[in-house]
C-alpha positions in Angstrom: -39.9 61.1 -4.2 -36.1 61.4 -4.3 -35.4 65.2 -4.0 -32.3 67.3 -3.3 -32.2 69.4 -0.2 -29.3 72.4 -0.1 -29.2 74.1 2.8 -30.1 71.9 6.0 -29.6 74.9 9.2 -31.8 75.9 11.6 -34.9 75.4 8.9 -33.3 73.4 6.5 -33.0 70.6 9.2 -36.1 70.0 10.7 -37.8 70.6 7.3 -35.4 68.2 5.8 -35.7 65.8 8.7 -39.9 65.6 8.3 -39.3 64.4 4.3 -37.5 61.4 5.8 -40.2 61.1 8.5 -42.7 61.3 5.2 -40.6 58.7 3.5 -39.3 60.4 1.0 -35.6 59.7 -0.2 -33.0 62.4 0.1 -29.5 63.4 -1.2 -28.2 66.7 1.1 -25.6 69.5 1.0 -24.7 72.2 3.1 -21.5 74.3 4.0 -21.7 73.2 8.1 -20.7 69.4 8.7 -22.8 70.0 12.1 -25.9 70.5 10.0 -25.5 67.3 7.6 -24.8 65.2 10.4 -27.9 64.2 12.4 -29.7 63.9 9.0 -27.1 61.4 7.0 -27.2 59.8 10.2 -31.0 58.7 9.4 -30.5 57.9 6.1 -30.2 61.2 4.3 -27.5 61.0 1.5 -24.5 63.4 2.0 -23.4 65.3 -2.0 -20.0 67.0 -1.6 -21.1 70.0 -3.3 -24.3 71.8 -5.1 -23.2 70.1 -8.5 -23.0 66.7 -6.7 -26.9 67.4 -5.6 -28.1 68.0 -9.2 -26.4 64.8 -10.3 -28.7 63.0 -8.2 -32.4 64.3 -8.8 -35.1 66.1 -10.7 -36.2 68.6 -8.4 -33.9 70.2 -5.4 -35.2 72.1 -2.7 -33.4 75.4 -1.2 -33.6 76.7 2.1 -30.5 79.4 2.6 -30.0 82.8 4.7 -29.7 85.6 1.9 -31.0 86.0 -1.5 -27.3 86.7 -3.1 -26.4 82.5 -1.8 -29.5 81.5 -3.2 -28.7 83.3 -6.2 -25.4 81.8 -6.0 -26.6 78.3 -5.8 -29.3 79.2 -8.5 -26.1 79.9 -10.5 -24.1 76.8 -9.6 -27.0 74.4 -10.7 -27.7 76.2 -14.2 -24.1 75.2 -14.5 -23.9 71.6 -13.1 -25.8 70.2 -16.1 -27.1 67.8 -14.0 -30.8 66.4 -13.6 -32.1 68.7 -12.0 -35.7 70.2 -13.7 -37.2 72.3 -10.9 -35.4 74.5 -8.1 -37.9 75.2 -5.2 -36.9 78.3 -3.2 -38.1 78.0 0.3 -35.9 81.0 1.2 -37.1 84.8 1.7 -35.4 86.6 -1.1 -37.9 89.3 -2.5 -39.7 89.1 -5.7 -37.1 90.7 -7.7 -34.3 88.3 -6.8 -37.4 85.3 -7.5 -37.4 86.8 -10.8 -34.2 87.0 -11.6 -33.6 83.5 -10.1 -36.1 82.2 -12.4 -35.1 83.9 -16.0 -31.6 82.7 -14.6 -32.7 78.7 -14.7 -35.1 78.8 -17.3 -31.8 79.6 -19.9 -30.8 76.0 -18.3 -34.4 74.6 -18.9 -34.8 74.5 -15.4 -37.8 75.8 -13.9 -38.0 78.0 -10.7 -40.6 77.8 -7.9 -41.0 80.0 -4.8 -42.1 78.7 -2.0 -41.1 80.6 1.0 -42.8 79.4 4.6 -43.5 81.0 7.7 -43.7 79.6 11.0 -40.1 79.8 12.6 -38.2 76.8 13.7 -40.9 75.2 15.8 -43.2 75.8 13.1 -40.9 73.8 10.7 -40.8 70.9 13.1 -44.1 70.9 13.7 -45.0 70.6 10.2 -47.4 73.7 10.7 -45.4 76.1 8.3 -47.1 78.2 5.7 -46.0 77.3 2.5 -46.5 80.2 -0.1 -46.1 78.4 -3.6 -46.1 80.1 -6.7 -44.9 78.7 -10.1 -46.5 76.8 -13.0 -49.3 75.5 -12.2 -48.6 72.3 -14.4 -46.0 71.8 -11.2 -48.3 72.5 -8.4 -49.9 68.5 -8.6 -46.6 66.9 -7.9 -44.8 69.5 -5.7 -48.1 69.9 -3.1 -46.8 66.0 -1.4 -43.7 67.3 -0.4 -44.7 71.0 0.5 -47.7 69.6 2.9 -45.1 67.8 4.6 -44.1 71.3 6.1 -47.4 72.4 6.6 -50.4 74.3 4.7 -49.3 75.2 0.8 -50.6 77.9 -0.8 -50.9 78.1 -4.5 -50.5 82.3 -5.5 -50.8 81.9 -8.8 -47.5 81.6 -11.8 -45.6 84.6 -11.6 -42.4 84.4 -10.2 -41.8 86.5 -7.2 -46.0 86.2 -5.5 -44.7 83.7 -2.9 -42.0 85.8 -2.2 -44.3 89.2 -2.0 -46.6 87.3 0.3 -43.9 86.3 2.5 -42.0 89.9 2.8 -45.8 91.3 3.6 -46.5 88.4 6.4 -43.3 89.0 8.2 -43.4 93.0 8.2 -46.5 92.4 9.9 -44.7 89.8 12.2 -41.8 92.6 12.4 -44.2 95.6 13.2 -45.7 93.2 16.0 -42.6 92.6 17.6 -41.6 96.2 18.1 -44.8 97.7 19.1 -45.3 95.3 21.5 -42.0 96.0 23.0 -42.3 99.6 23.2 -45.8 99.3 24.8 -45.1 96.5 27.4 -41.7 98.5 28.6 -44.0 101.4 28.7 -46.3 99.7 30.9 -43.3 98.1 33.1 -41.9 101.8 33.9 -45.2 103.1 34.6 -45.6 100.4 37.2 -47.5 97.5 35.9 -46.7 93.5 35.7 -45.6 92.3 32.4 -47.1 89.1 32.8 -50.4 90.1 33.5 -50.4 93.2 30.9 -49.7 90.2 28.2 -52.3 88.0 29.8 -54.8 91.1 29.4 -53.5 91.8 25.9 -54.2 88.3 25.2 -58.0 88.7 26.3 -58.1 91.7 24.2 -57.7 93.7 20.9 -54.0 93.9 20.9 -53.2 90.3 20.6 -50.7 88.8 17.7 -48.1 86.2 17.8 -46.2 88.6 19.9 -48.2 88.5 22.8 -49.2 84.5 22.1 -46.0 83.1 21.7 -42.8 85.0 21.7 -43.3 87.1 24.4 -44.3 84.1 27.3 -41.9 81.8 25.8 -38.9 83.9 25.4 -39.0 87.4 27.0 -41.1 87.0 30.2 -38.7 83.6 30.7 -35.5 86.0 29.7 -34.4 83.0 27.4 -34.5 85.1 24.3 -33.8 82.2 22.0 -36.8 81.7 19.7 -35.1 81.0 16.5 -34.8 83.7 14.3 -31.9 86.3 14.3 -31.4 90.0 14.3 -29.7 90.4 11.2 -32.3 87.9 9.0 -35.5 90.3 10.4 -34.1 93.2 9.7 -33.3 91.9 6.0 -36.9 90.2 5.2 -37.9 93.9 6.7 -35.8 95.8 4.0 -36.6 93.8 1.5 -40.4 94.3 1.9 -39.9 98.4 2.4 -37.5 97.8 -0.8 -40.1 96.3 -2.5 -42.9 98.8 -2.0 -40.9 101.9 -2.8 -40.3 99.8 -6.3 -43.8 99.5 -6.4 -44.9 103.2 -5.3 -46.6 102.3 -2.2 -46.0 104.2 1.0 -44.4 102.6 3.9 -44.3 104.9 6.5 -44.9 102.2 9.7 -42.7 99.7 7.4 -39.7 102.1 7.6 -40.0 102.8 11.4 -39.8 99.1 11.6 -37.3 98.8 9.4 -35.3 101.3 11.5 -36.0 100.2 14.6 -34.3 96.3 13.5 -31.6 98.3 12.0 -30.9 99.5 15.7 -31.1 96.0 17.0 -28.4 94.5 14.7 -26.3 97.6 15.7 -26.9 97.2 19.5 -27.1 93.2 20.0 -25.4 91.7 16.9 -26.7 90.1 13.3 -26.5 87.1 14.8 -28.6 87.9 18.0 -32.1 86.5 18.5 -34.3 88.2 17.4 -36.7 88.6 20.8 -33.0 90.5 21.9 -35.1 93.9 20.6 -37.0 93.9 24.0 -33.7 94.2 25.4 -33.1 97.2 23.2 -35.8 98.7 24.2 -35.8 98.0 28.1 -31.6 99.6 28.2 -32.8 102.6 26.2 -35.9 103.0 29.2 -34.2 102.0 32.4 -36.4 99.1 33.2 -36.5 95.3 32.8 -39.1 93.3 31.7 -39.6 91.2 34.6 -42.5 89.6 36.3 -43.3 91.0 39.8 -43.8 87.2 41.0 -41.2 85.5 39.3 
């Protein structure tokens, strides 16, 4: 297929980069000449703006920071009058901004899909992203070639807004994860144990997530702190999920502790921090360091 692709950062690119592994033909914008580069440089066709984009194809893919740019570009291609059909959202924006996204095309004739992924950077590279895709399902045939190149799609049914309530649920979870496990492994440091074999032990037990499997070997116990995802865009997919369920009348009470304690994190280490920097939070606030005892 030849399909637009707006927003080509830190997952736009390598998610962008596996449709031309996949053979699929591409026409590109983004803001940051350092993003377009590497992937006009294989073949990827640089558009000066969003309107240049929808000049080009049927369907253009999204994959941008905040809900009010995708809203923004949402805007911008209702107005190109270009060719563009069907706007696939692969951001995290919240069901209400899906929604709204959505009744904001369809005056246009253009059709809105969310599909928001999880997996992080590596995840995207990989191809092993979760797609969450939800939209007509007249759409779902053709769009399920290009979302499996990203990884597993699935389909959660027409509504706007269900792939982005899945989404805002999976990374709370992810979110809540992160912070306990910070808390208890600093705990365990101060009280005298090694880090490195309290995750090891987590790891052979109940406790385990994606905390303990991944982020914590890979980026905290190595101090590298650089897994891909910032401060500032965890504590907003956090928000947006408490948001959500006070809308909705659920309780939140663990969601807004979490939500709290990445609202500290963006205050102590920046928006633009990695998002493994809330160990370091937590290890200033106790005195201690997260450190291996043999290296």
């Amino acid at each position: 297929m030849h399909v637009g692709f707006i927003g080509v950062g830190k997952m736009g690119g390598p998610m962008a980069g596996r449709l031309l592994d996949a053979g699929h033909t591409l026409t590109i914008f983004d803001s940051s000449e350092k993003a377009v580069a590497p992937l006009a440089q294989r073949g990827a066709k640089r558009a000066a703006s969003v309107a240049a984009v929808c000049a080009e194809v049927d369907t253009v893919l999204v994959s941008l920071p905040t809900p009010d740019i995708v809203r923004q570009v949402a805007q911008t291609v209702a107005e190109a009058g270009g060719k563009v059909k069907t706007f696939v959202d692969l951001s995290t924006t919240g069901p209400r901004m899906a929604k709204e996204v959505a009744r904001l095309l369809a005056a246009k004739d253009i059709v809105g899909v969310d599909a928001p992924v999880s997996g992080g950077v590596g995840g995207a590279k990989k191809g092993t992203l979760a797609v969450m895709l939800a939209g007509p399902a007249h759409l779902r045939e053709p769009l399920e070639p290009v979302l499996k190149v990203f990884g597993k799609v699935f389909y959660l049914g027409t509504e706007p807004g269900l792939g982005q309530t899945m989404k805002l649920c999976n990374n709370l979870l992810s979110a809540a994860c992160m912070a306990i496990t910070t808390e208890a492994v600093v705990m365990g440091v101060k009280a005298g144990l090694d880090p490195r074999v309290m995750i090891d032990v987590i790891n052979a037990g109940s406790g385990r997530s994606t905390a303990t499997e991944q982020k914590f070997p890979q980026d905290i116990l190595t101090r590298k702190f650089d897994y891909g995802f910032t401060n500032g865009l965890m504590y907003k997919d956090v928000k947006l999920c408490v948001d959500e369920a006070e809308a909705l009348g659920v309780p939140m009470f663990v969601g807004t502790a979490v939500r709290q304690i990445w609202n500290y994190a963006v205050h102590q280490k920046g928006a633009d921090t990695d998002f493994t920097t809330i160990a370091q939070c937590v290890e200033e606030w106790a005195g201690v360091e997260i450190k291996a005892k043999n290296g």
